[in-house]
C-alpha positions as a printed NumPy array, in Angstrom:
array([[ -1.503, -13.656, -18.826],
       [  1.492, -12.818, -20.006],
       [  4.899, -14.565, -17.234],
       [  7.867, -13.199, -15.723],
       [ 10.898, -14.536, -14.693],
       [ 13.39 , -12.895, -12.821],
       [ 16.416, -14.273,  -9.902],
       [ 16.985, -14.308,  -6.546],
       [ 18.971, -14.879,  -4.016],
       [ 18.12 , -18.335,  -2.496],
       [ 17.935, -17.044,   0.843],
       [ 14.989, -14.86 ,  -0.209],
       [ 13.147, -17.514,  -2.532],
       [ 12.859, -19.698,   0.865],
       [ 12.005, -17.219,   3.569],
       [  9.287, -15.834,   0.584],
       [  8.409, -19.74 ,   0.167],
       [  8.011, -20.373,   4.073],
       [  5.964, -16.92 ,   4.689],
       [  3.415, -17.557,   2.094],
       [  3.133, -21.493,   2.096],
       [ -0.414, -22.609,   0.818],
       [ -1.093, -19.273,  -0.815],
       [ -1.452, -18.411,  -4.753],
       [  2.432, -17.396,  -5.162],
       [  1.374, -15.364,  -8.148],
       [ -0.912, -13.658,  -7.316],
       [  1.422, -12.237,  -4.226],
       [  3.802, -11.496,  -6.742],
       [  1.267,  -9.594,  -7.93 ],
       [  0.166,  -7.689,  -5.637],
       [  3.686,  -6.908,  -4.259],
       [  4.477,  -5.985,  -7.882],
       [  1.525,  -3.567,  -7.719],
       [  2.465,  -2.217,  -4.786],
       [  6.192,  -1.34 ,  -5.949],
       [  4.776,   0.469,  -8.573],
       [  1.965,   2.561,  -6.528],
       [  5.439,   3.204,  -4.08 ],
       [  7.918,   4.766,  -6.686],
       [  4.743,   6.727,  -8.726],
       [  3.992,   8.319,  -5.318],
       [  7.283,   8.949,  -4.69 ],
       [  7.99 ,  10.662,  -8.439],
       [  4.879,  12.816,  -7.644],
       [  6.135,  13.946,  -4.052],
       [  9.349,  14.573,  -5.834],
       [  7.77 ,  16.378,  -8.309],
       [  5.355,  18.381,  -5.61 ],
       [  8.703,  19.137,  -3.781],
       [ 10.67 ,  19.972,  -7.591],
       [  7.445,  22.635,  -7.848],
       [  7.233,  24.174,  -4.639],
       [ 10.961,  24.749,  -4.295],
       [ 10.556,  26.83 ,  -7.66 ],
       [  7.665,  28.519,  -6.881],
       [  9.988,  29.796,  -3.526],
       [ 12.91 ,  30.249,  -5.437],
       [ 10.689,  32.879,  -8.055],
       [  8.579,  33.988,  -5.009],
       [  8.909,  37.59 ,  -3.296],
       [ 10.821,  37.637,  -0.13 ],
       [  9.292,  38.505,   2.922],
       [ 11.273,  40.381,   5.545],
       [ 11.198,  38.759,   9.481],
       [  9.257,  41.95 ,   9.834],
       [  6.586,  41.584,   7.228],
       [  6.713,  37.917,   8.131],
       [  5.097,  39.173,  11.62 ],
       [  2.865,  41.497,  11.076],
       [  1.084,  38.925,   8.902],
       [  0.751,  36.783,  11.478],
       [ -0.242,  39.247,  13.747],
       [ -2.705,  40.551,  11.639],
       [ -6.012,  39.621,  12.52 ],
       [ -5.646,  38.065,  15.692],
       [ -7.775,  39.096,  18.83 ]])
């Protein structure tokens, strides 16, 4: 398994040490390190969702206030 270093602050190397005393420090590293990277790919696809949508408005036909409730109105009891 392949090892990575990196710093810290020292501050943040004991308060990390205290909170997980007696546990497998890799394998939180780990997991924290997995869930970093599940965090920024879901926020590059909700960027991307929003990059799409916005488009898909932007080329979209515009709907008067009008149209916009008689559409709603349409249908109802």
């Amino acid at each position: 398994m392949p090892t990575v270093n990196f710093s810290v602050p020292e501050e943040v190397k004991e308060a990390f040490n205290a909170t997980f005393e007696g546990q497998n420090k890799s394998a939180v590293i780990a997991d924290l390190m997995r869930e970093a990277v599940e965090r920024a790919q879901r926020r590059e696809h909700h960027r991307s969702a929003v990059g799409r949508i916005l488009a898909n408005r932007a080329s979209g036909a515009r709907v008067t206030e009008a149209q916009f409730r008689s559409a709603r109105e349409e249908g109802r009891p």
